[in-house]
N, C-alpha and C positions, 0 to 999 in steps of 0.2 A: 135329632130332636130340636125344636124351634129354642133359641136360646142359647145351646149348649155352644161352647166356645172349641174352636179346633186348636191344635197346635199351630197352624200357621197363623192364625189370630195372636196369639201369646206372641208369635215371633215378633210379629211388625208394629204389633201396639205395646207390648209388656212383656218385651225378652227377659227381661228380671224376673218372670215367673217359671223361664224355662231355667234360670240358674238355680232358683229354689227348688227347681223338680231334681235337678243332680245335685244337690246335699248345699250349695249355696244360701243356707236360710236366711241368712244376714240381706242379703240384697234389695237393694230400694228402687223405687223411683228412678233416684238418680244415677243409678247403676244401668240402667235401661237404654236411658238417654246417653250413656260411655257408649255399650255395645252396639245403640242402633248405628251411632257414627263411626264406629270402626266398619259395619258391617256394608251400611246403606248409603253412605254418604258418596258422594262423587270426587273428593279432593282427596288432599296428603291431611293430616289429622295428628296432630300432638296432643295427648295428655300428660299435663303435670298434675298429680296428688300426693299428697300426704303420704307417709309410711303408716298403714293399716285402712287406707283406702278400699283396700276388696278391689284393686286396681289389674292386677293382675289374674285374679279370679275372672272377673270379665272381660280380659283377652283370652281367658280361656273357652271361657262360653262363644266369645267371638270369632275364637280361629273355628271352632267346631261348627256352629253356623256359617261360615263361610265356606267348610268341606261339604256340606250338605246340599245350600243353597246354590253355590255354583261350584259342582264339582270339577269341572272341564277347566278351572285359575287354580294355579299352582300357590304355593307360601313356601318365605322362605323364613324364619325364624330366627333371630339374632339375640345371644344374652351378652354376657361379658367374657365368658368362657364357656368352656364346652363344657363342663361339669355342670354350668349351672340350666342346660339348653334340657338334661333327662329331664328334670322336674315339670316343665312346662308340655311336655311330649307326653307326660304318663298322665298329667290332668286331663289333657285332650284325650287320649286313650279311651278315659273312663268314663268319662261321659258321652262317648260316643257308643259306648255299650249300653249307654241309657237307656230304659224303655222311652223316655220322652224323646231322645233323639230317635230312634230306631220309628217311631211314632212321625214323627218329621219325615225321615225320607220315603216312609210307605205312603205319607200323604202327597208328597210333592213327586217320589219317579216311581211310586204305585210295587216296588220291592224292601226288602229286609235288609238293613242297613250292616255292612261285615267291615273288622278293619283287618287289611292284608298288610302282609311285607313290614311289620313294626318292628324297631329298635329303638334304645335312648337317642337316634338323632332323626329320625324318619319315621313316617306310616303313612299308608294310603289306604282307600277306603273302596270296594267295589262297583261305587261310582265313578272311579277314576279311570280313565283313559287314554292315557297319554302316548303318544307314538312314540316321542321319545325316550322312553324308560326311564327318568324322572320322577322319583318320588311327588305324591300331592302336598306333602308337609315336610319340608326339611328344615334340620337346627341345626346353627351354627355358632363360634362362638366368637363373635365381631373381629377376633384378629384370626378368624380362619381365612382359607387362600378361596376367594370367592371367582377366580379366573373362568370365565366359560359358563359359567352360572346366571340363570336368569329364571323370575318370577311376576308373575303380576301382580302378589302381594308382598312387600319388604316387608316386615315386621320387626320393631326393634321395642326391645324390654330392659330397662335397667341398665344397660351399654353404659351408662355415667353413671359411678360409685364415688365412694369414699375415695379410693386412689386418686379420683382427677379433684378431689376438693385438696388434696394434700400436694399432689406434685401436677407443675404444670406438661413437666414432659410428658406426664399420662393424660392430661388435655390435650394435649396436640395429636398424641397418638389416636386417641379415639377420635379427632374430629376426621383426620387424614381418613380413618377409615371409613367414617361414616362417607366420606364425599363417595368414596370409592360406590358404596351403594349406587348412587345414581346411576348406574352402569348395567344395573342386574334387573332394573325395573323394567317392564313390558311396555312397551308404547300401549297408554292408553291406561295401565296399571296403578298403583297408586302406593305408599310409601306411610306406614302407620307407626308411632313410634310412642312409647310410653315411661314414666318416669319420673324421677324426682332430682332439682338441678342440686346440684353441690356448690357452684362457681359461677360467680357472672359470665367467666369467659368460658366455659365448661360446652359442651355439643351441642345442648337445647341453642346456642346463641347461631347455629345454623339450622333449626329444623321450624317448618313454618307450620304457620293455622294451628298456634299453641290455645288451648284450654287449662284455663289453670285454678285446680281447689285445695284453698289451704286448712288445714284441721278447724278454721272457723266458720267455713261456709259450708263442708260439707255433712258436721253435726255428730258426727261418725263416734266422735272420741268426747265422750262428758268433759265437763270443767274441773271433775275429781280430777278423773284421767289424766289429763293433761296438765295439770298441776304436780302429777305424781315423775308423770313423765320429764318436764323441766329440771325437775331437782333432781334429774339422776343422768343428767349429762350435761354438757359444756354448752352454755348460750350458743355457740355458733353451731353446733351441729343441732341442739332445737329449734333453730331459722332454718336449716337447710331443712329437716325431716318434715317441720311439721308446718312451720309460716311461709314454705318454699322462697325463706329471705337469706340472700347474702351476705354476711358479717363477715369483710374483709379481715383476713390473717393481715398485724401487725409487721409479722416476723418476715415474709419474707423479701427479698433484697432486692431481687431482678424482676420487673415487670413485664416486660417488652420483651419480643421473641428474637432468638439470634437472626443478623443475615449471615448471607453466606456469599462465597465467588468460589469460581473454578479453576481462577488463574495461579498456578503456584509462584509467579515471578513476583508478586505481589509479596513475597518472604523472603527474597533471593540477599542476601549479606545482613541480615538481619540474627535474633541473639535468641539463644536454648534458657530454657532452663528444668531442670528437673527437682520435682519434688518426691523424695526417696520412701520408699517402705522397708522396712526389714526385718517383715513378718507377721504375725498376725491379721486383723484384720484391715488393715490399710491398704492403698492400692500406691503404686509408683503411678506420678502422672509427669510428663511430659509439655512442656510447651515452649512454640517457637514462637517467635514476633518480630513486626517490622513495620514501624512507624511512617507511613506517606507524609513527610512534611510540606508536600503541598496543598492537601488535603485535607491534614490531620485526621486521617481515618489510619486506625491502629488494626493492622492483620494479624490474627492470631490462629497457629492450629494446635490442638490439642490430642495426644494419646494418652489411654489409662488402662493398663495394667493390674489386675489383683495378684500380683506378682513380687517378691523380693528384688530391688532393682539389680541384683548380681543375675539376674536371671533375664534381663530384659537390657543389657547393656549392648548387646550388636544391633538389636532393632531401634535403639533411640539411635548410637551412630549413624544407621542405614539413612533415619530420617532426617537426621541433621546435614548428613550429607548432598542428599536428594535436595532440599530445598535450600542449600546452602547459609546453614544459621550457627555460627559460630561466632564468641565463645559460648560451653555451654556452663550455666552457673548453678554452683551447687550450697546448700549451705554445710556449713562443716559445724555446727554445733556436735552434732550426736557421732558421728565416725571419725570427726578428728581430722578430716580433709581424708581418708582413703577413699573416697567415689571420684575424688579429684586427681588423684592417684594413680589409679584406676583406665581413667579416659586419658591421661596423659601418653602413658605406657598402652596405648591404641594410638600414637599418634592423632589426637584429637583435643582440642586447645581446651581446656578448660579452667575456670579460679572459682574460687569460694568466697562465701561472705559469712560475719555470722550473724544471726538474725535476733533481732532482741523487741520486735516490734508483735501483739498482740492478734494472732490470726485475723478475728471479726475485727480490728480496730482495721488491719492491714487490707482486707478483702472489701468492708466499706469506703474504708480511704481512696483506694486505688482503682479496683475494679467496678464500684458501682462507679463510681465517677467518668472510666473511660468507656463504661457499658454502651452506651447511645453513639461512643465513637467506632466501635468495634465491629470486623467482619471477618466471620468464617473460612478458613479452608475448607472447601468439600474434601472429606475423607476424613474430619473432627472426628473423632471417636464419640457416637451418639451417648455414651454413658461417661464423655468426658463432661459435654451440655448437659446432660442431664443431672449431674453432682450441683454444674454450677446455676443452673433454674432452682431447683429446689432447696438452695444454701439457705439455712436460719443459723442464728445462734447455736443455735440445741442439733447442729445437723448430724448426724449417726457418719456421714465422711464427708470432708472439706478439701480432700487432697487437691481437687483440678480448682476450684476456684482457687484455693493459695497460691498453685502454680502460676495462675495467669493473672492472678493480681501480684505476683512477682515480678513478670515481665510487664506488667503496667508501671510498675515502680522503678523497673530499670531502664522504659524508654523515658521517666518525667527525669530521671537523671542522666540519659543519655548514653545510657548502656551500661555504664561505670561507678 
């Protein structure tokens, strides 16, 4: 009939009509204008929104139109974990049993639209064809092992949380893995990612042709709302969720990412020290050190153990030995000098001190100070770095920065 509007009209002028058609009643205008650019665009494509954007709802709509419309390009689908990848799999599912979808492919490949082979991390659709037995839609969960894997749509959702606003070791991780993507995209494919940033230095700071709508522009949330919303959490995570702004954490110490080298000679007659657990939740940490006085670049390597250090006493030997770092220094407040004790009766030199200096006074003092001079042993224990990135005041464990602001303290005195 002259007038009447098809499904593929809706698609390419007012896909937000086809989100409305599968239970999306909320959807706008500007919801349209998200999906046509995930779907039709020819570049890599960032959206940053707001929390309760319907941001995710139209990746949903949009992986499903991109199953239908070119069935013969794979997807690969990426959340933050694998738990969170069913959720996004079962929305596609179900709207692909839509009659509006099912309407869609009898109009564009003239058949009944069926989805085969479905689980929480995969489905394809009997349009798919693949020679290679490759799923049409796979989910994964960003620290899955993506080796041998490739697509011509990357999809990435949410991959930056709360964890990468609070620790920057989980910034680092997620950015390493995102590069990794670049690997799995199709020559000629394209690379879609969506989200909301937590941290200036957070992954969006490597993903390009960012679009970005903050709870003022896109109208979404009344001024009730959002009034309501403010007063029931912390200024800074109301900048991150909703004004997509940054409110730099105070607290924490270390800015700048560790280096590192390979060479252990770079330790070689250089000074131990351990800081002990003995028991509950602490960890025994370890660290060696050795000053380049030509240089002033201060090498340190670190081990950490969630272990009682009576339990972990051959393997600090092994490493003090190996890199030649003797003596090793212990504090004798709490055992009385037995850890001293201890390693003696191992033939392994060790003295005590006893410590009357303020952790956070001690770990400011010393270690942010040599932080800018400092470089890594490869083979750090990544949850040694990672104690000492995320150190504040208030930190839940301090063991390895104490340690190595120990040995900061005892190269400004000279070992002794």
């Amino acid at each position: 009939m002259e007038g009447e509007r098809s499904v593929l009209d809706d698609l390419f002028d007012h896909p937000e009509q086809l989100g409305r058609a599968v239970g999306f009643i909320d959807m706008t205008p500007l919801h349209g204008e998200w999906i046509r650019k995930m779907v039709f665009s020819g570049e890599d494509y960032t959206l940053q929104a707001h929390r309760g954007s319907y941001k995710s709802s139209c990746l949903a709509v949009a992986i499903s139109i991109l199953l239908v419309y070119y069935p013969n390009r794979n997807i690969i689908f990426l959340r933050k974990t694998d738990n969170d990848v069913a959720e996004m799999l079962g929305m596609v599912s179900k709207i692909l049993h839509s009659e509006a979808f099912c309407s869609l492919a009898r109009e564009m490949h003239g058949i009944d639209l069926a989805v085969l082979g479905e689980s929480q991390n995969h489905l394809s659709t009997n349009l798919w064809n693949s020679p290679m037995g490759a799923p049409q839609l796979l989910g994964l969960g960003i620290k899955s092992s993506i080796t041998g894997k490739h697509a011509w749509y990357v999809i990435t959702d949410d991959i930056c949380n709360k964890d990468d606003r609070e620790s920057r070791a989980e910034r680092e991780r997620t950015k390493r893995q995102y590069d990794e993507l670049q690997n799995i995209r199709n020559k000629g494919g394209r690379i879609i990612n969506l989200g909301t940033p937590w941290h200036k230095e957070d992954v969006f700071s490597k993903m390009p042709n960012i679009h970005r709508y903050d709870c003022y522009q896109t109208g979404l949330i009344s001024k009730e709302q959002l009034e309501t919303l403010r007063q029931s959490m912390a200024p800074s995570l109301f900048a991150a969720n909703y004004e997509l702004k940054h409110i730099a954490s105070s607290e924490l110490i270390f800015e700048t990412a560790p280096r590192f080298t390979d060479d252990p000679f770079f330790l070689r007659d250089g000074v131990a020290h351990v800081d002990a657990a003995y028991g509950g939740s602490d960890y025994t940490a370890f660290t060696c050190g050795k000053l380049d006085w030509n240089t002033g670049t201060l090498y340190l390597y670190g081990k950490l153990w969630h272990k009682a250090v009576d339990k972990v006493l051959d393997p600090i030997i092994e490493e003090c030995r190996r890199l030649m770092c003797e003596p090793i220094k212990c504090e004798k407040n709490g055992d009385k000098g037995f850890l001293i004790q201890e390693f003696l009766e191992r033939d392994v030199y060790a003295c005590g001190y006893t410590e009357s200096t303020n952790k956070f006074v001690k770990i400011c003092t010393y270690l942010k100070k040599w932080w800018p001079k400092i470089v890594f042993l490869e083979g750090t224990d990544p949850e040694y770095i990672d104690q000492i990135l995320d150190y504040t005041e208030n930190a839940e464990h301090d063991d390895a920065p104490d340690s190595a602001a120990c040995v900061c303290r005892l190269v400004e005195n000279g070992y002794w």
